[in-house]
C-alpha atoms as an extended CHARMM CRD file, in Angstrom:
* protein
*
       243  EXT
         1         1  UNK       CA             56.9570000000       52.1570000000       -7.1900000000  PROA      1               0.0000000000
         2         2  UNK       CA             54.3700000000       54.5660000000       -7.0580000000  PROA      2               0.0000000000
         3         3  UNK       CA             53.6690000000       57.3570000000       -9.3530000000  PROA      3               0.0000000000
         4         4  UNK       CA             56.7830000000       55.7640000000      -11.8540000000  PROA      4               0.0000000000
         5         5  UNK       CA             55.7690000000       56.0090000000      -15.0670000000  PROA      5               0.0000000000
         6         6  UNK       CA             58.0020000000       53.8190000000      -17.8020000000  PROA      6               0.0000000000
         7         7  UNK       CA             57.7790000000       53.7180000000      -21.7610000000  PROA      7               0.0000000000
         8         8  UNK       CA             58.3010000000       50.2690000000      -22.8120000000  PROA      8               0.0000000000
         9         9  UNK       CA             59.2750000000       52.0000000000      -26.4180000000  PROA      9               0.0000000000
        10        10  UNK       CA             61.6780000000       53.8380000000      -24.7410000000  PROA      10              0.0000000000
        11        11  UNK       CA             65.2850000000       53.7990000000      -25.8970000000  PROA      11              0.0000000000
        12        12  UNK       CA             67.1550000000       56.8170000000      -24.2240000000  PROA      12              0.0000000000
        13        13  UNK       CA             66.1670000000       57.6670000000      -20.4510000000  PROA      13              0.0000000000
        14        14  UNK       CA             67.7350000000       60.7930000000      -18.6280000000  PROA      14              0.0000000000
        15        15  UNK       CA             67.7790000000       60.1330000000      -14.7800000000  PROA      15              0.0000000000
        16        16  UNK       CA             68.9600000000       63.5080000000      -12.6200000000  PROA      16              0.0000000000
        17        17  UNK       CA             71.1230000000       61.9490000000      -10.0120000000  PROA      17              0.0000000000
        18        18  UNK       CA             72.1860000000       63.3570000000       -6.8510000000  PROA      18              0.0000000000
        19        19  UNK       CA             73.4180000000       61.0030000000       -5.0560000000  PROA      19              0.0000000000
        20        20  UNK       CA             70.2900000000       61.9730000000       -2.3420000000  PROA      20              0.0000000000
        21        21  UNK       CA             67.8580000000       59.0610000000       -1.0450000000  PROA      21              0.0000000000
        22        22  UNK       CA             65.7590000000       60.8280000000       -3.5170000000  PROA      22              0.0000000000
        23        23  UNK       CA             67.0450000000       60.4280000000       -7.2350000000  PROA      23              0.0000000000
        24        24  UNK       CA             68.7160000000       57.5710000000       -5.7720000000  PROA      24              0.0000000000
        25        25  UNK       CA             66.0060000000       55.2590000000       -5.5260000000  PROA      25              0.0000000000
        26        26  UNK       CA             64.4000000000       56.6950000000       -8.7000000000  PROA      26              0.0000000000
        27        27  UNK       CA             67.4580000000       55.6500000000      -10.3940000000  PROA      27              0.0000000000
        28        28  UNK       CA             67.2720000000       52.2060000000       -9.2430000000  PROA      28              0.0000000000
        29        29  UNK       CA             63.8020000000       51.5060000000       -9.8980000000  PROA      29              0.0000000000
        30        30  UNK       CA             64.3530000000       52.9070000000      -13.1650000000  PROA      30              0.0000000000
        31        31  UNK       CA             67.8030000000       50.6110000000      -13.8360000000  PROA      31              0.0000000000
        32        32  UNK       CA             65.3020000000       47.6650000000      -12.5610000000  PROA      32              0.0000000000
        33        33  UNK       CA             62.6520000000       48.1540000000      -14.6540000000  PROA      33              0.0000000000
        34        34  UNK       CA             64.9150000000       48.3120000000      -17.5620000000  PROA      34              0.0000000000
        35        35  UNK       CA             67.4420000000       45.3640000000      -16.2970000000  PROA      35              0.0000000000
        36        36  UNK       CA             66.5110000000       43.1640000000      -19.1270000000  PROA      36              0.0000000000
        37        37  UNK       CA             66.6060000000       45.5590000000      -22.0120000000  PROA      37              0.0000000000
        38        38  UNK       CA             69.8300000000       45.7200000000      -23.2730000000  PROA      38              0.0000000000
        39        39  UNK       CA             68.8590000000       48.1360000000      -26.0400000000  PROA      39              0.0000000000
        40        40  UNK       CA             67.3220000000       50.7530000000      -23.4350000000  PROA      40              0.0000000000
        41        41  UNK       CA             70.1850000000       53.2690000000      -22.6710000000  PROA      41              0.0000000000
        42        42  UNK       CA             70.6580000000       55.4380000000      -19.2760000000  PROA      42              0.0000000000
        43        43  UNK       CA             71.9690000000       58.2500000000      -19.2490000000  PROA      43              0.0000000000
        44        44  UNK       CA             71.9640000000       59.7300000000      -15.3990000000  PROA      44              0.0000000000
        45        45  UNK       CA             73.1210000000       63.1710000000      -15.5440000000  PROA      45              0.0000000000
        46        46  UNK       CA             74.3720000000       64.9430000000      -11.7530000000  PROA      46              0.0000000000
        47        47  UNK       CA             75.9510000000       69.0850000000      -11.1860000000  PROA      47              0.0000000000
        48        48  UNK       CA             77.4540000000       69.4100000000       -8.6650000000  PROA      48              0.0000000000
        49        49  UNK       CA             79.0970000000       73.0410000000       -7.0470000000  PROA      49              0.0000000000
        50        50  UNK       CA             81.4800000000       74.2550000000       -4.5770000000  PROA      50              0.0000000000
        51        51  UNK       CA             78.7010000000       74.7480000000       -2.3290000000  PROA      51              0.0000000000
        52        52  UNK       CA             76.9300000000       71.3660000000       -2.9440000000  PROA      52              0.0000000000
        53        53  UNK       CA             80.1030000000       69.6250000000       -3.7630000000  PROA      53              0.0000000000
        54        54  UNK       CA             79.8360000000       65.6710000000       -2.8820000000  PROA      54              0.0000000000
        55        55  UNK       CA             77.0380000000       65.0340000000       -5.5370000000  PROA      55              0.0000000000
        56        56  UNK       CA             79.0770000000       63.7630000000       -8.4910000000  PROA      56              0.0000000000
        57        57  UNK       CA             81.1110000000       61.8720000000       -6.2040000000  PROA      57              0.0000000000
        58        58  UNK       CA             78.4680000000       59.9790000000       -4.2640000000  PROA      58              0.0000000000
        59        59  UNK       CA             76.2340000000       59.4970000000       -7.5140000000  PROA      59              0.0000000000
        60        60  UNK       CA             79.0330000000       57.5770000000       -9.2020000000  PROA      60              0.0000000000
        61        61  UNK       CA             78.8000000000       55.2760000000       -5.9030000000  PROA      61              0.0000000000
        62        62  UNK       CA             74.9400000000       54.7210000000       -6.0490000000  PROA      62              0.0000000000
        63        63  UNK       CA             75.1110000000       54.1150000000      -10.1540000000  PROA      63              0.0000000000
        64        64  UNK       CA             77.8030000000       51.6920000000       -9.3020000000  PROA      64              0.0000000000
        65        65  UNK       CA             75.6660000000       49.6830000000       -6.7560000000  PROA      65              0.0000000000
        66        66  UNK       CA             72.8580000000       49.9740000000       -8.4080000000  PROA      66              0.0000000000
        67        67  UNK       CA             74.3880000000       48.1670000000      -10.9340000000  PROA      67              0.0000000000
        68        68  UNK       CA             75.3300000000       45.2920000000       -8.7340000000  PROA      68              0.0000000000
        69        69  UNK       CA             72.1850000000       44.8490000000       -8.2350000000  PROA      69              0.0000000000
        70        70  UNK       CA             70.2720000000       45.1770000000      -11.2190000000  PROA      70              0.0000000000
        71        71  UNK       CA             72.9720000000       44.2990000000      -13.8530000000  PROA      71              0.0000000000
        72        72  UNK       CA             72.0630000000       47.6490000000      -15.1910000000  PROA      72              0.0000000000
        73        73  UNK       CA             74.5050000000       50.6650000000      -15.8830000000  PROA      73              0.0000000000
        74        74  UNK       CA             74.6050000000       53.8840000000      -17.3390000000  PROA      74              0.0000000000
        75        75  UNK       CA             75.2860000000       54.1580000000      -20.9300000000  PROA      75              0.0000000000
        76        76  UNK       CA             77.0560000000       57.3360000000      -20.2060000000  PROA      76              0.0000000000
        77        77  UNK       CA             77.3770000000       59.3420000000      -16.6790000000  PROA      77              0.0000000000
        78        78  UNK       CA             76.9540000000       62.9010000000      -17.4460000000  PROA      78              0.0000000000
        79        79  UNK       CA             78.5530000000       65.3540000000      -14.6700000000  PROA      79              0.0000000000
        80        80  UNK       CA             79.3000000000       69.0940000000      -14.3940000000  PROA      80              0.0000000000
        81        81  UNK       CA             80.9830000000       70.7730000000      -11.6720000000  PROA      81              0.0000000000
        82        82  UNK       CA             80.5980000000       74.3110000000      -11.0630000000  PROA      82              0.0000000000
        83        83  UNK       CA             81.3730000000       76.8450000000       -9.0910000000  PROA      83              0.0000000000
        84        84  UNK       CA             78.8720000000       78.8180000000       -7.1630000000  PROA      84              0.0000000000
        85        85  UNK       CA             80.6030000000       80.7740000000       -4.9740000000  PROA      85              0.0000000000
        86        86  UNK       CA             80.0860000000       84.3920000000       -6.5780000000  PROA      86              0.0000000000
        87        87  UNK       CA             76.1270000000       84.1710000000       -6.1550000000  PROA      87              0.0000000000
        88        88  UNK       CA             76.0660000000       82.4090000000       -2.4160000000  PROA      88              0.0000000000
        89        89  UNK       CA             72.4100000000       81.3640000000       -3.7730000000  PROA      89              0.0000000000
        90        90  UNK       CA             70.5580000000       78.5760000000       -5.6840000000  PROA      90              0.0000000000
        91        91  UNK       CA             70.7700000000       81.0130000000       -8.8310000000  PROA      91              0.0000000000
        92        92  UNK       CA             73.8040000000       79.4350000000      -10.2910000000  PROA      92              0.0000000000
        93        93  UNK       CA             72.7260000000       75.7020000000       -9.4700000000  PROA      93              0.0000000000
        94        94  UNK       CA             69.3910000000       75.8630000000      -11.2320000000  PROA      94              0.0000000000
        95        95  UNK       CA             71.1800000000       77.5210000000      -14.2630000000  PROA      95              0.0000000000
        96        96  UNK       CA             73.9880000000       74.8340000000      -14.0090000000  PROA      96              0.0000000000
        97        97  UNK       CA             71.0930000000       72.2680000000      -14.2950000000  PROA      97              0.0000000000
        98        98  UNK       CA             69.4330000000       73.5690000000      -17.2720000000  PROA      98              0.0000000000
        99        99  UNK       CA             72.2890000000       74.1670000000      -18.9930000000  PROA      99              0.0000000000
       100       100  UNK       CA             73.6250000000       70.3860000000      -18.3190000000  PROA      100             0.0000000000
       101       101  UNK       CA             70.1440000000       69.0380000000      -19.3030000000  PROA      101             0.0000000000
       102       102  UNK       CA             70.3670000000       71.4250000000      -22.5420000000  PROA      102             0.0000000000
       103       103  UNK       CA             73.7370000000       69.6510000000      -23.0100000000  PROA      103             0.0000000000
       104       104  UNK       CA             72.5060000000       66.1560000000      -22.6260000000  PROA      104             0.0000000000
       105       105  UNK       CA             69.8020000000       66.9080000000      -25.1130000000  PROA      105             0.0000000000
       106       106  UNK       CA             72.1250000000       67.9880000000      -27.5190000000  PROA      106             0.0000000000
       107       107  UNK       CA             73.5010000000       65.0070000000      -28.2740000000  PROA      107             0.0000000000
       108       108  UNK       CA             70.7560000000       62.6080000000      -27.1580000000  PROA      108             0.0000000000
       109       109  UNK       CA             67.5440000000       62.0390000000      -28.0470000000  PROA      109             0.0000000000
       110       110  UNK       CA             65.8720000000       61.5570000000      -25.0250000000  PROA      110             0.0000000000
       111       111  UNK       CA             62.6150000000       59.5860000000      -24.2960000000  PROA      111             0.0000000000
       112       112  UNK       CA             61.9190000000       60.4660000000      -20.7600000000  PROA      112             0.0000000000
       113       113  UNK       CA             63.5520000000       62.5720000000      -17.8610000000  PROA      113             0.0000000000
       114       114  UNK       CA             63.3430000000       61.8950000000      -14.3410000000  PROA      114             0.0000000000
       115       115  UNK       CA             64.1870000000       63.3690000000      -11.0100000000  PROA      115             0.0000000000
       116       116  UNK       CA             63.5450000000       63.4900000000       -7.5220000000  PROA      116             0.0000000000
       117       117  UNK       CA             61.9970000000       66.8010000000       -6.4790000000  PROA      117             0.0000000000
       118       118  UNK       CA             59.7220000000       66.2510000000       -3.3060000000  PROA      118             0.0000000000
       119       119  UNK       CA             57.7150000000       68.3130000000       -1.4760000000  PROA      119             0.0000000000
       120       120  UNK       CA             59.1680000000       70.0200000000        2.0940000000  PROA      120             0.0000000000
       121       121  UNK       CA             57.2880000000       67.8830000000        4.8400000000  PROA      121             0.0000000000
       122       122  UNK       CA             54.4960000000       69.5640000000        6.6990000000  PROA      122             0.0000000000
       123       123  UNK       CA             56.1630000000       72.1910000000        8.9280000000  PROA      123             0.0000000000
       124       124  UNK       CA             54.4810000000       71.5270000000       11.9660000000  PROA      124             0.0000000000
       125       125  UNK       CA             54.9180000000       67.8510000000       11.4710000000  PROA      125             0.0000000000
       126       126  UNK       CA             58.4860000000       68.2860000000       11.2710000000  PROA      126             0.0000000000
       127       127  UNK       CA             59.6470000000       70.5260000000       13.7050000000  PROA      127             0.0000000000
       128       128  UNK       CA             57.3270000000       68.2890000000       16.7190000000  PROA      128             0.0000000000
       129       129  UNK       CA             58.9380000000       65.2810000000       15.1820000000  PROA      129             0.0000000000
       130       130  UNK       CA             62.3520000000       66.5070000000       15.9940000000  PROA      130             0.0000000000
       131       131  UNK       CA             61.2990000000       68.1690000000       19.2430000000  PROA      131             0.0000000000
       132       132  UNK       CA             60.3730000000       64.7470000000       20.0590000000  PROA      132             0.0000000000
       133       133  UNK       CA             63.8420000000       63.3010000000       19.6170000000  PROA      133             0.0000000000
       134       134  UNK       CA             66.2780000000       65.7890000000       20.0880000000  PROA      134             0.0000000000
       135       135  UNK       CA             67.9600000000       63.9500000000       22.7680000000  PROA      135             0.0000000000
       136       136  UNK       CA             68.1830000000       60.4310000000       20.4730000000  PROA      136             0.0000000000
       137       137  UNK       CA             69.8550000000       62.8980000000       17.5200000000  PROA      137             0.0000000000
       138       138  UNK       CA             71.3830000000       64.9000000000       19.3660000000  PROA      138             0.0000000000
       139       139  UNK       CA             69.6690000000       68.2690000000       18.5260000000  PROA      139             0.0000000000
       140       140  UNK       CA             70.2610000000       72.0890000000       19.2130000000  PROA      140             0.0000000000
       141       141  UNK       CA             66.6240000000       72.9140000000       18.5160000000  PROA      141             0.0000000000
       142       142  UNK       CA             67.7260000000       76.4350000000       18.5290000000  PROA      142             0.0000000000
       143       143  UNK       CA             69.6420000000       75.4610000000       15.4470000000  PROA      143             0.0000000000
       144       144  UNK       CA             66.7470000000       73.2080000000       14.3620000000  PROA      144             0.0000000000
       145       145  UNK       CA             64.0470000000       76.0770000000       14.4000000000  PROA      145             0.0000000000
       146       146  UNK       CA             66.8560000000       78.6590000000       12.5180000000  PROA      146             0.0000000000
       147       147  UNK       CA             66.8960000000       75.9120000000        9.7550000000  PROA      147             0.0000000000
       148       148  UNK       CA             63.5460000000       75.0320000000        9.6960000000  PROA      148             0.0000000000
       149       149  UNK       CA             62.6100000000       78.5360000000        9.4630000000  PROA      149             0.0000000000
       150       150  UNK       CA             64.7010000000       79.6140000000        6.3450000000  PROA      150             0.0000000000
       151       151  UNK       CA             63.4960000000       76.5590000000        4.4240000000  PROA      151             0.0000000000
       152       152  UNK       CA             62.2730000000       77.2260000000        0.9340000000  PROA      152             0.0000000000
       153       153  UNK       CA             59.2050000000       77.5510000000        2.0190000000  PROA      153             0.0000000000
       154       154  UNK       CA             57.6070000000       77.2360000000       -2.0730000000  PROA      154             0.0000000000
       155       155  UNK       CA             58.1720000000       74.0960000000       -1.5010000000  PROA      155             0.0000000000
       156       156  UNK       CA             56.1980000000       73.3840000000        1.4190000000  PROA      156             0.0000000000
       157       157  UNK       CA             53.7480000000       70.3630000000        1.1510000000  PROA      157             0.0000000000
       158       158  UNK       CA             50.8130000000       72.4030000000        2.5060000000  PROA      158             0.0000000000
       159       159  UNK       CA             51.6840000000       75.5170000000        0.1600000000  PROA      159             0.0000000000
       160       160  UNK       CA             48.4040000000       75.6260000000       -2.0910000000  PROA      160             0.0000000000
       161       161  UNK       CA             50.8940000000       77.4740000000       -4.9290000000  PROA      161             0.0000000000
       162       162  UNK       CA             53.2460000000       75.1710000000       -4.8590000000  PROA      162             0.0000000000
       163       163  UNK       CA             53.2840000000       72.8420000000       -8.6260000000  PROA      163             0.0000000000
       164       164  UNK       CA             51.4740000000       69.7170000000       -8.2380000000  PROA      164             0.0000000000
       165       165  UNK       CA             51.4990000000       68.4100000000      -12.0800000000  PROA      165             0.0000000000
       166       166  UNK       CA             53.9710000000       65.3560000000      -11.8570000000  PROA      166             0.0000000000
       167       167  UNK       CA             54.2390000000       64.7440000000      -15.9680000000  PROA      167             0.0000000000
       168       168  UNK       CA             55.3330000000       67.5660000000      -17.6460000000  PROA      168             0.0000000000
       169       169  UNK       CA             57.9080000000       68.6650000000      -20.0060000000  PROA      169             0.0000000000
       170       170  UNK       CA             61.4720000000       69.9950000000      -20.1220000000  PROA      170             0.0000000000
       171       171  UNK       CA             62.8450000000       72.9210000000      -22.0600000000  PROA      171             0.0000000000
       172       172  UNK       CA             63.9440000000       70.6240000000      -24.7860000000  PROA      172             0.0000000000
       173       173  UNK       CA             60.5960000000       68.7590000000      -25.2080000000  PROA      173             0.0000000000
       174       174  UNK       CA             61.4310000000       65.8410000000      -22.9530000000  PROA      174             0.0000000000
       175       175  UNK       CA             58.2590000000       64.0940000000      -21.3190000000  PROA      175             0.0000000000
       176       176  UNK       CA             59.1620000000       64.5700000000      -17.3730000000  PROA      176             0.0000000000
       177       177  UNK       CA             58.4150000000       61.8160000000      -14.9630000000  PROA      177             0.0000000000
       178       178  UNK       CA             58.6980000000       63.1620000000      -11.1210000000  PROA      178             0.0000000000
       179       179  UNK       CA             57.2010000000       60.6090000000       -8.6440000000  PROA      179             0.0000000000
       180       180  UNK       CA             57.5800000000       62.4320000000       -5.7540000000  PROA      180             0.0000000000
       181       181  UNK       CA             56.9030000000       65.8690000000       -6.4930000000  PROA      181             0.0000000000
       182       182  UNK       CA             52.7690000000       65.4050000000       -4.4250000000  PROA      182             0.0000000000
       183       183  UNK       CA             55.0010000000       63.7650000000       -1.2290000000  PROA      183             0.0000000000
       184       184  UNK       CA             57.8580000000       64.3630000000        1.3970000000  PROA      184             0.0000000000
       185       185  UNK       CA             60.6760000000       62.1500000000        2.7410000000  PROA      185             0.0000000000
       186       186  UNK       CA             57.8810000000       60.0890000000        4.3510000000  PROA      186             0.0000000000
       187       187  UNK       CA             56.6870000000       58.7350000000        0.5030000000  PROA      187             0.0000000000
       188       188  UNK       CA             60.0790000000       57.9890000000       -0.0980000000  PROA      188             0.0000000000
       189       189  UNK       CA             61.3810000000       56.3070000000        2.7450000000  PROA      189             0.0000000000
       190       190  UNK       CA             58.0360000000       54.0520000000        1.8920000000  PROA      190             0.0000000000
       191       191  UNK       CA             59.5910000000       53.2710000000       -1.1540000000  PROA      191             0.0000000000
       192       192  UNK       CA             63.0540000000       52.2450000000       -0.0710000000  PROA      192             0.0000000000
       193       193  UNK       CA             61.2140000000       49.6620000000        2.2820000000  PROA      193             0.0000000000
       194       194  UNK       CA             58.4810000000       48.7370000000       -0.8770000000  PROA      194             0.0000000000
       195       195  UNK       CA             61.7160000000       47.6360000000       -2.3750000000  PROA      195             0.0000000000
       196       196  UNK       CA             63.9830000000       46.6070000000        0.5280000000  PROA      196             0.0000000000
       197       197  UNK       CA             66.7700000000       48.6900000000       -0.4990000000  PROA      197             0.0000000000
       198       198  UNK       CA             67.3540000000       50.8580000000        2.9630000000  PROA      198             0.0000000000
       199       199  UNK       CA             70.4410000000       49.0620000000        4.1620000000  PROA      199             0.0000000000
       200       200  UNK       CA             71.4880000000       48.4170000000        0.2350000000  PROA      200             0.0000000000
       201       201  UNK       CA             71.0630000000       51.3380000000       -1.2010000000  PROA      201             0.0000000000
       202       202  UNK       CA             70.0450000000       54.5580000000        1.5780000000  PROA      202             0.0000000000
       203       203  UNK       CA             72.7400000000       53.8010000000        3.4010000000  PROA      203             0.0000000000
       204       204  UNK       CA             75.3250000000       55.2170000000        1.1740000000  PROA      204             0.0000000000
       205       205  UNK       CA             72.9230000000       58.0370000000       -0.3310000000  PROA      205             0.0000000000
       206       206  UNK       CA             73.9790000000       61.8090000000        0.9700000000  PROA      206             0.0000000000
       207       207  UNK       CA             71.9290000000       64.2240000000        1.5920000000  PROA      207             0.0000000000
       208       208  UNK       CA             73.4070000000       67.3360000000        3.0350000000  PROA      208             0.0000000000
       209       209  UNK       CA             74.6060000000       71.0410000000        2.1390000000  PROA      209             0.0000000000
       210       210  UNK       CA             76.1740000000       71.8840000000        5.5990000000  PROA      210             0.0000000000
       211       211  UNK       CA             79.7330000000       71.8730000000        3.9300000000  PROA      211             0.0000000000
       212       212  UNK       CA             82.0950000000       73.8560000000        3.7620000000  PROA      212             0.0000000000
       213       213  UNK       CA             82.9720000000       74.9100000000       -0.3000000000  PROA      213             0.0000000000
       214       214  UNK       CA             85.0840000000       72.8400000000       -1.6740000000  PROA      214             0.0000000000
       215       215  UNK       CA             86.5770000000       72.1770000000       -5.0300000000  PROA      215             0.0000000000
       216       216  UNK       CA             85.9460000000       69.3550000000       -7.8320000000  PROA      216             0.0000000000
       217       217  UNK       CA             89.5080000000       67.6050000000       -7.1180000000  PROA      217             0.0000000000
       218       218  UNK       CA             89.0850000000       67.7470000000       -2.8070000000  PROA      218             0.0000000000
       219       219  UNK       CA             88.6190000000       64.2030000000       -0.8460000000  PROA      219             0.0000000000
       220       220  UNK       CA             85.2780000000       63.4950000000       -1.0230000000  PROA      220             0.0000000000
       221       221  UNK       CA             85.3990000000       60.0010000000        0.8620000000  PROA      221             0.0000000000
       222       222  UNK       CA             85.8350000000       61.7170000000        3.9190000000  PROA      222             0.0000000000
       223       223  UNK       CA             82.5920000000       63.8280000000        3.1810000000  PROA      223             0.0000000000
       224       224  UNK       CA             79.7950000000       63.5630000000        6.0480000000  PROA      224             0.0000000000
       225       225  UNK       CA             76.4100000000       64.3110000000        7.1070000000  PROA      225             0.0000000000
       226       226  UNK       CA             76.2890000000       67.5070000000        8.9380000000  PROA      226             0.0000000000
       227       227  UNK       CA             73.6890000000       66.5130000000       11.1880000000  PROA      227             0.0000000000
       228       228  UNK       CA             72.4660000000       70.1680000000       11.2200000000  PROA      228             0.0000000000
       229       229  UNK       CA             71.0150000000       71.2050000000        8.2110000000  PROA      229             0.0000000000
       230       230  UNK       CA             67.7650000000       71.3210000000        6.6710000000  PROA      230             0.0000000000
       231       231  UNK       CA             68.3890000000       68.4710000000        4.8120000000  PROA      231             0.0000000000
       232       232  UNK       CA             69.9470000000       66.1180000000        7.1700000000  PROA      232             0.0000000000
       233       233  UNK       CA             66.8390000000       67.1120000000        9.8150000000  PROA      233             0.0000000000
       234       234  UNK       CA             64.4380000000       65.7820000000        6.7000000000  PROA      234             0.0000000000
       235       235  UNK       CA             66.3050000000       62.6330000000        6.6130000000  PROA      235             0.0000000000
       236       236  UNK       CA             65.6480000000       62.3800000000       10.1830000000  PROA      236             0.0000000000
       237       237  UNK       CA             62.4630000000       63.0470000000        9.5710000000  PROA      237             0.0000000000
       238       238  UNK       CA             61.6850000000       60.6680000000        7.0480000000  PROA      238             0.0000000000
       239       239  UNK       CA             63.8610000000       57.7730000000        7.9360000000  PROA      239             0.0000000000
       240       240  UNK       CA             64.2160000000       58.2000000000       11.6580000000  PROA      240             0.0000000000
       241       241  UNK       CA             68.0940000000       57.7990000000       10.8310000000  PROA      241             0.0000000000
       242       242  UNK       CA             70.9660000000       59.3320000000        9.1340000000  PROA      242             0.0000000000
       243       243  UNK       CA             72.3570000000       56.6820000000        7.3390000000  PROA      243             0.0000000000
């Protein structure tokens, strides 16, 4: 897959999971590469909050098929639930993220961390994209622009400021592997077909934050995609389907 970078000497590998089409396939590719190596341990580590609640819950579903098909699980599943209610921003999950990574390096030495940040897709590109097929998903593009418009916009493809180094480090010294921080869903969707893996493995990924808050005990099986948030318009975007 392109852009992965793996240490044959490795022994302990972090994965940030999600749940998402994004870490998703990272983690697989990562559990494949590593299928054979019994003495290489992973150790995917997923937060989830109130307001993005379904991400422990739908990573422990993608570890678990991944493992069916690579023979490969987790040496240990690190999770941390928080809630994120008082701040009503991201403030709280990036803290929650660093302080679960800082927890994870506590008591393992690790050899490599990845994750899968990507870029937000070309604006432009995006929003004729969805203009285009409103009426095969179903689109208020009313709602579509209002979403489109209070996108992160740091993270915009085309943003000349936004970080481009893929290897780099984390807080605890940790090389960091990102393959997809230069691309958008596009890059990744190329990967799930590279490896044949959309009707395996993207098919029960989630990506969406249009929930309501709930807590870490509430149903999550009956979790699904909004259809109308930024995140389920860039699976759209990327995969030309929801699921």
């Amino acid at each position: 897959m392109k852009n992965l970078i793996c240490n044959d000497d490795a022994k302990n590998v972090g994965i940030k999971l999600s749940g998402g089409a994004d870490s998703s396939i990272i983690y697989y590719a990562v559990a494949a590469y590593y299928a054979g190596r019994p003495d290489v341990n992973l150790y995917p580590m997923t937060l989830a909050t109130t307001g993005k609640p379904g991400y422990i819950h739908f990573a422990k579903k993608v570890i678990e098929q991944v493992g069916k098909l690579t023979g490969k699980y987790p040496t240990e599943h690190f999770t941390k639930f928080i809630d994120d209610r008082a701040k009503g921003d991201d403030t709280l999950y990036v803290k929650g993220q660093q302080d679960l990574l800082a927890e994870v390096e506590s008591k393992i030495d690790l050899d490599m961390l990845y994750q899968g940040l990507t870029a937000n897709p070309k604006h432009s590109d995006m929003l004729a994209f969805l203009d285009e097929n409103k009426h095969k998903f179903n689109l208020d593009m009313d709602r579509v622009n209002y979403h489109l418009n209070k996108r992160d916009a740091s993270r915009d493809i085309d943003n000349p400021d936004r970080q481009s180094k893929v290897l780099r480090e984390t807080p605890g010294g940790t090389p960091q592997n990102d393959p997809f921080l230069d691309g958008d869903k596009i890059q990744v969707y190329d990967a799930y077909v590279e490896l044949d893996l959309l009707e395996d493995l993207y098919a029960i990924t989630f990506s969406c934050e249009g929930q309501e808050p709930m807590e870490a005990d509430a149903d999550f099986d009956a979790l699904t995609h909004c259809n109308n948030c930024f995140f389920c318009y860039e699976r759209l975007y990327g995969f030309g389907r929801m699921i």
